[in-house]
N, C-alpha and C positions, 0 to 999 in steps of 0.2 A: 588561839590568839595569845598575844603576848602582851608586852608595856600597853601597846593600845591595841586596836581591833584589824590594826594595817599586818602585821606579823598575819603568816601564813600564806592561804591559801587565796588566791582570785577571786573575788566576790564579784559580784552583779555592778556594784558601783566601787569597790575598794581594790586598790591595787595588787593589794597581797606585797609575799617580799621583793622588795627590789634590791638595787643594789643601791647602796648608800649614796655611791658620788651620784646619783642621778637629783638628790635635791642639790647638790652643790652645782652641777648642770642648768638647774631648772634656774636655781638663782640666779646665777651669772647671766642666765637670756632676759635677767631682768622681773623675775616673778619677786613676789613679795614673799615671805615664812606663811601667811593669810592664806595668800593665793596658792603655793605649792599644800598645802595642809588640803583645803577644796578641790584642788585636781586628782591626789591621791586617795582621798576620800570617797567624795562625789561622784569624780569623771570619767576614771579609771576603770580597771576589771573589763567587763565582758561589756559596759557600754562605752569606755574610751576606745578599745579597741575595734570590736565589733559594731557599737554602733547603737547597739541596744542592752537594757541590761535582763532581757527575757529570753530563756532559752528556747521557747518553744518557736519563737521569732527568727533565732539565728539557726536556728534547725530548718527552718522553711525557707529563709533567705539561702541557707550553704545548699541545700537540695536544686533551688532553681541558680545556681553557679556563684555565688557572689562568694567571693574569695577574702573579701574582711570580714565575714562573716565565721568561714572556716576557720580563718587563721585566730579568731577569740575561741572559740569552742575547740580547736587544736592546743593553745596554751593552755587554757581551762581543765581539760583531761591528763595532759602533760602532769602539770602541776600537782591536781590529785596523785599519780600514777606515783610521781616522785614521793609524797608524802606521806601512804599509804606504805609504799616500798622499805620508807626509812625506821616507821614505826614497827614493820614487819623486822626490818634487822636488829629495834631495839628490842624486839621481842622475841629473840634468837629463833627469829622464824617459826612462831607459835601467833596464836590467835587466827582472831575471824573476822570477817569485815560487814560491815553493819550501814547499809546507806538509809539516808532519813532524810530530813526537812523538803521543802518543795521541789530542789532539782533529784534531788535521790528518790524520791518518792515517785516521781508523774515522770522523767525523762531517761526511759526503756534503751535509749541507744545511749546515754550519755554513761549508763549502767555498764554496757556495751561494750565503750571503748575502752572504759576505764580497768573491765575485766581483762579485755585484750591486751593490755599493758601491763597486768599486772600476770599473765603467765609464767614466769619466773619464780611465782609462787604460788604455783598451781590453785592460779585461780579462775576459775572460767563456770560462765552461768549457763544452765538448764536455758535455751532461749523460749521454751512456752511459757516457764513459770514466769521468769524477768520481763515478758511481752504482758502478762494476765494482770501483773502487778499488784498481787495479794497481798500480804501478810505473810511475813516466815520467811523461810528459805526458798533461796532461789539458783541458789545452784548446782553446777553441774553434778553427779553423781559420780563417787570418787577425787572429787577437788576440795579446796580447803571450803569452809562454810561461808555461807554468802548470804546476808539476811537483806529484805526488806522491812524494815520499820516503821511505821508511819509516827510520825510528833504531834503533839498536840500542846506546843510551849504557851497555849495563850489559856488553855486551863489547867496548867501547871503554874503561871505567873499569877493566874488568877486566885488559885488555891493558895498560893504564899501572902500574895496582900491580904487576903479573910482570912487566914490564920494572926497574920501579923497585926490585924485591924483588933482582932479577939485579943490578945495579948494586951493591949493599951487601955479596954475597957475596966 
């Protein structure tokens, strides 16, 4: 993330990046600064497009054919793919890629495609480990490293308010 939390990537409810003129767009059809700020926000990501902002939803909706569905979870991997990609070139194509929080963690195929995209840099996953969804490594043997992580940001957020609570006493 960057200035605010809209920089980047596609979120569930957050646009990620666009292109600029698209609030100069939004205003001219009459939106308010208010109301563009709440559609990029709020409305945006994987439930403006898709519909919903659950990916396990638009995985079952894109299985039984629904094609708003794909086309979110198509941008959604896209975007990672590009962003992964970029970091990998500022990283003169050195490092390892680490998926975490809820959709990295629990969505096996989104893992998937995101691997399949990133071939280029020899990356591609072990498909029993990335289906088992362990801890550690999960990829392929002989390709660049490929972790599962799981997060636990709510007792790391929690551990910093009791420290920072201790600190005031």
């Amino acid at each position: 993330m960057g200035f605010t939390p809209l920089e980047g990537l596609m979120m569930a409810t957050r646009s990620g990046d666009v292109d600029a003129g698209l609030v100069v767009h939004l205003q001219r059809r009459g939106l308010t600064l208010d109301e563009v700020e709440t559609l990029l926000t709020k409305e945006a990501g994987l439930l403006g497009v898709g519909g919903s902002a659950d990916v396990r939803d638009l995985l079952t909706r894109e299985a039984a054919g629904d094609e708003r569905a794909a086309l979110a979870l198509r941008i959604f991997v896209r975007r990672i793919v590009m962003t992964v990609g970029a970091y990998f070139t500022l990283l003169d194509g050195r490092g390892a890629l680490a998926f975490g929080g809820g959709i990295g963690e629990h969505a096996s195929a989104i893992r998937s495609r995101v691997a399949a995209g990133l071939t280029a840099w020899n990356v591609a996953l072990d498909p029993a480990r990335n289906d088992a969804a362990t801890r550690g490594l999960i990829s392929a043997h002989g390709s660049r490293p490929v972790y599962l992580i799981p997060t636990d940001e709510e007792s790391i957020i929690a551990g910093a308010v009791a420290r920072r609570l201790e600190e005031q006493r």
